[in-house]
C-alpha positions as YAML, in Angstrom:
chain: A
units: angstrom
residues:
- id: 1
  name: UNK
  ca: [-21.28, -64.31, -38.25]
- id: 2
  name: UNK
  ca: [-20.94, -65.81, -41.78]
- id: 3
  name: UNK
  ca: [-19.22, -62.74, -43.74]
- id: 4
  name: UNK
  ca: [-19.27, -64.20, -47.13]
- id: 5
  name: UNK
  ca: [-20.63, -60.96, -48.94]
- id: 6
  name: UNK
  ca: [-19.16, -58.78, -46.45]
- id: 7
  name: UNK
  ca: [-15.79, -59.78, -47.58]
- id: 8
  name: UNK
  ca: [-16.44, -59.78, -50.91]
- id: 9
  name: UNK
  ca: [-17.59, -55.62, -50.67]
- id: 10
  name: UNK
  ca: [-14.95, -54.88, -48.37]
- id: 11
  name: UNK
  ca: [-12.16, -57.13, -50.03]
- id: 12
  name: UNK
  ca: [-12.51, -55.59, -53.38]
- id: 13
  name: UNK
  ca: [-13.13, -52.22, -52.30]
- id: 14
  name: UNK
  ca: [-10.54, -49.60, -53.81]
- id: 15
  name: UNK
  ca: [-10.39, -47.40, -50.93]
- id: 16
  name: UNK
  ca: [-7.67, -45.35, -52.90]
- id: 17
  name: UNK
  ca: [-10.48, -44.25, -55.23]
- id: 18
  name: UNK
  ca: [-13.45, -43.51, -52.72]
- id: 19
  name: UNK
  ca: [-14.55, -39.64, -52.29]
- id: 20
  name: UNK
  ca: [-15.55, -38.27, -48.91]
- id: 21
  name: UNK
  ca: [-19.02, -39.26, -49.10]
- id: 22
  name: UNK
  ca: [-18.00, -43.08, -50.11]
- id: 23
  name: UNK
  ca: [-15.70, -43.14, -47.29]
- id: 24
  name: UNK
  ca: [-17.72, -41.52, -44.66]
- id: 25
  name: UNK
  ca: [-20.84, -44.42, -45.46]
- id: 26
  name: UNK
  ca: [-18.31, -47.22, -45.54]
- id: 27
  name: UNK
  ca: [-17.52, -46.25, -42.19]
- id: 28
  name: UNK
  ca: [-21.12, -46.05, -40.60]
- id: 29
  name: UNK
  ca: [-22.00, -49.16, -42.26]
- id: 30
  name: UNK
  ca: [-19.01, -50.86, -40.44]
- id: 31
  name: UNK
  ca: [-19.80, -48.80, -36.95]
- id: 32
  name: UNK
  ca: [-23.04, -50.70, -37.35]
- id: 33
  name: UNK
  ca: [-22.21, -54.15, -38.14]
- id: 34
  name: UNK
  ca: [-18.45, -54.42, -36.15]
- id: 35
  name: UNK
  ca: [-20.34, -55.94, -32.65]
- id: 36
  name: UNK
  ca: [-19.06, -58.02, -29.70]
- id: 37
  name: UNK
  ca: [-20.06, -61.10, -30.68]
- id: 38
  name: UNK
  ca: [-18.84, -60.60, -34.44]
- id: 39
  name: UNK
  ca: [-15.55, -63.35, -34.20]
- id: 40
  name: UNK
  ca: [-12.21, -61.86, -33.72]
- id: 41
  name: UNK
  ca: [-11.28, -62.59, -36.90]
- id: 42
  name: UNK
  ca: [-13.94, -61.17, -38.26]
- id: 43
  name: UNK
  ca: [-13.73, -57.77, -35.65]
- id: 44
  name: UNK
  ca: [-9.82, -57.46, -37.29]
- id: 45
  name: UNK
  ca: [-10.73, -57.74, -40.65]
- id: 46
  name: UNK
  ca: [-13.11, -55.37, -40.56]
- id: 47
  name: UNK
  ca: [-11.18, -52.76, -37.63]
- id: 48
  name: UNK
  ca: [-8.75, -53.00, -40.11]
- id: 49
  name: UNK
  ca: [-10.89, -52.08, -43.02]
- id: 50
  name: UNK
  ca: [-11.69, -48.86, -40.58]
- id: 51
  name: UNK
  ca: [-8.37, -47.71, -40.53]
- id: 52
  name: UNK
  ca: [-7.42, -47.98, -44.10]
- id: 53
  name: UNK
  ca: [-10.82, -45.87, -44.51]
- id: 54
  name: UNK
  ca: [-9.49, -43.18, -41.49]
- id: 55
  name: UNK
  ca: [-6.33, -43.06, -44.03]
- id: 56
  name: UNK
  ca: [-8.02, -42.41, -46.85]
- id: 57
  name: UNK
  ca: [-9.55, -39.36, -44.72]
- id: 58
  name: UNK
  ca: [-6.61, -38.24, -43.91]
- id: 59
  name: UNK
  ca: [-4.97, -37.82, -47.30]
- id: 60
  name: UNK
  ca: [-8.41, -36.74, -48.99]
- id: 61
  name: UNK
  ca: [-7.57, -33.47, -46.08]
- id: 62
  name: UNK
  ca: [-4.22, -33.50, -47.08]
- id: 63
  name: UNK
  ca: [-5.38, -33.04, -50.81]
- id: 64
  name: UNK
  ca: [-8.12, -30.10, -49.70]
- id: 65
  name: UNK
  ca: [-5.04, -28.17, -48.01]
- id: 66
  name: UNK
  ca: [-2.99, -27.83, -51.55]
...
């Protein structure tokens, strides 16, 4: 899988800054596209790209707790 402009939206993105919403999409959209046959490479970069999102979760619960 060529992931030319998939890198591009997920290298840039400023996860950091995302609400709920913005996080919870990002993370279907990657459910959808993060397959088998998708290189390993590719499957790391983008598992990876899952769990900085699952942070960002995290601390945007942290922040609805104070």
């Amino acid at each position: 899988m060529k992931s030319g402009l998939l890198d591009f939206i997920f290298g840039s993105l400023e996860v950091h800054k995302l609400n709920r919403k913005e996080v919870t999409d990002y993370l279907k959209y990657l459910n959808e596209i993060i397959t088998k046959d998708m290189a390993p490479d590719d499957q790391i970069k983008f598992l990876a790209c899952k769990v900085k999102l699952n942070n960002r979760l995290i601390q945007l619960d942290k922040e609805k707790q104070v």
